[in-house]
C-alpha positions as CSV (number, residue, x, y, z in Angstrom):
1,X,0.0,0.0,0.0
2,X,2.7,2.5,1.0
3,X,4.3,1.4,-2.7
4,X,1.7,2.2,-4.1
5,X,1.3,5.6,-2.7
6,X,4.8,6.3,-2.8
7,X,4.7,5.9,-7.0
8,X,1.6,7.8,-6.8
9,X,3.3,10.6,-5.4
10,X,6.4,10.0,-7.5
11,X,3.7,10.1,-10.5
12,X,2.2,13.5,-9.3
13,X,5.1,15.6,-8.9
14,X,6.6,14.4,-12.9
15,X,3.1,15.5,-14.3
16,X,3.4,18.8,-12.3
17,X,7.1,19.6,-13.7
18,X,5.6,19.1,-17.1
19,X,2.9,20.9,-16.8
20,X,4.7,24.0,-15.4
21,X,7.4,23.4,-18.4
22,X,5.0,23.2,-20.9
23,X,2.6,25.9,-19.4
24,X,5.4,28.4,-18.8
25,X,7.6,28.0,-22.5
26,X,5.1,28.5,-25.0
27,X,3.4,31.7,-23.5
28,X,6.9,33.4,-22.9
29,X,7.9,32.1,-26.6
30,X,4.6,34.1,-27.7
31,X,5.0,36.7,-25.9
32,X,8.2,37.4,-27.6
33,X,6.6,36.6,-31.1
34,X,4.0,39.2,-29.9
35,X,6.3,41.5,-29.3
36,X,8.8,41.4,-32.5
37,X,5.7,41.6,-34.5
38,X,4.6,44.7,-32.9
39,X,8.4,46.7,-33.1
40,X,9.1,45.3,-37.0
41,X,5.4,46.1,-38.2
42,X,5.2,49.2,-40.1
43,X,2.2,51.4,-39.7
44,X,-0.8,51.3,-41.6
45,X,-2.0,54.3,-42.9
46,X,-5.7,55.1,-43.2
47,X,-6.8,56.1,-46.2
48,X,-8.0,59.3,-46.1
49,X,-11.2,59.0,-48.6
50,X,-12.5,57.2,-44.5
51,X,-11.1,59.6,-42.7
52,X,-12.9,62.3,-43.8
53,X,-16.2,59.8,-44.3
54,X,-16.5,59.0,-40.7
55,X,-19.9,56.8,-40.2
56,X,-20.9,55.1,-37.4
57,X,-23.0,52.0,-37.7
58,X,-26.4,52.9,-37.3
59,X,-26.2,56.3,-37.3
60,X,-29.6,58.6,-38.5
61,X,-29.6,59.0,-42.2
62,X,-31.7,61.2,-43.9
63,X,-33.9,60.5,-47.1
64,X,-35.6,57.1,-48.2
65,X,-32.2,56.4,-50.8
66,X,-29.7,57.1,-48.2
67,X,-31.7,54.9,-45.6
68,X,-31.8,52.0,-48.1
69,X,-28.4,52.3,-49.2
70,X,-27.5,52.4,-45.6
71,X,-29.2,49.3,-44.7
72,X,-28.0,47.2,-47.3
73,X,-24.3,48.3,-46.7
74,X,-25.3,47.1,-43.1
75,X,-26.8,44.2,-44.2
76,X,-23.6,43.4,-46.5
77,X,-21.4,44.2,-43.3
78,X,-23.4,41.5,-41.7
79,X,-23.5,39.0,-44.1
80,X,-19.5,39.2,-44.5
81,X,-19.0,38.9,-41.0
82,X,-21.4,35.7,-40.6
83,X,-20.5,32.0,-41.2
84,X,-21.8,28.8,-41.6
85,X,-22.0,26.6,-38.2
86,X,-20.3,23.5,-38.0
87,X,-22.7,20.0,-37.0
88,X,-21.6,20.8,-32.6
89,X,-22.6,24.5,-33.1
90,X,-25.9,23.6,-35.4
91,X,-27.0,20.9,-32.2
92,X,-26.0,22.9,-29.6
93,X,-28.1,25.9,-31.2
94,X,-31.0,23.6,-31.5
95,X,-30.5,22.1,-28.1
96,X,-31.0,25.4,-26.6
97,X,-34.1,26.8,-28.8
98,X,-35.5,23.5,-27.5
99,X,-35.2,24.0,-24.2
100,X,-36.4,27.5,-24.4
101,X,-39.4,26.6,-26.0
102,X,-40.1,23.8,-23.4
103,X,-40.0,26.4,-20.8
104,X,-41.9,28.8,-22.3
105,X,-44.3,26.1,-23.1
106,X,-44.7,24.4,-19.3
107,X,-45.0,28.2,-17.9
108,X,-47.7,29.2,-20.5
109,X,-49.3,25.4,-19.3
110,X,-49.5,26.5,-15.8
111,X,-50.4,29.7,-15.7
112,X,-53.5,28.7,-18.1
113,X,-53.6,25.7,-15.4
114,X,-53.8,28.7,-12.6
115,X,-56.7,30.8,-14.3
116,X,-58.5,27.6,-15.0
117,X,-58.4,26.2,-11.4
118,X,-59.1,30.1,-10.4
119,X,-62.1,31.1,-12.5
């Protein structure tokens, strides 16, 4: 029994080294990658044509045409930025919807339960 324990121990203490070696090198490696990109980067300039046509996202726009255009830049913006889920994300998304319908559904059962015993 005290064998035992005593490799168990043994056991412990190698898995803790390498996890503090393996923890420890590749985030100090990175930081330095971080920070050799950052001093050897030049700077991007922006482009003045959107520097002087500063917009923010969902600002007011006047006119029907502007509002349009507006929204389908927006809706371009969006559509760029989307992607398709994978099979995990697709069943987790429908996991959840399911689960939020079942709520809904067992409160809207009991309060109509409630008013039924009640009036």
């Amino acid at each position: 029994m005290q064998d035992e324990n005593k490799v168990d121990e043994e056991l412990q203490e190698e898995v803790e080294e390498i996890e503090e070696a393996s923890v420890e090198q590749p985030l100090h490696d990175v930081q330095e990658s971080v920070a050799e990109a950052v001093q050897s980067e030049p700077k991007q300039e922006i482009p003045k044509k959107l520097e002087q046509e500063v917009k923010q996202v969902g600002a007011p726009v006047s006119g029907k045409m502007e509002k349009l255009k507006a929204f389908i830049m927006e809706c371009k913006r969006v559509l760029r930025v989307t992607k398709k889920p994978d099979k995990q994300e697709f069943t987790t998304i429908v996991k959840i919807s399911a689960i939020g319908m079942a709520i809904i559904g067992v409160i809207g059962f009991l309060v109509h339960f409630v008013k039924e015993l009640l009036f």
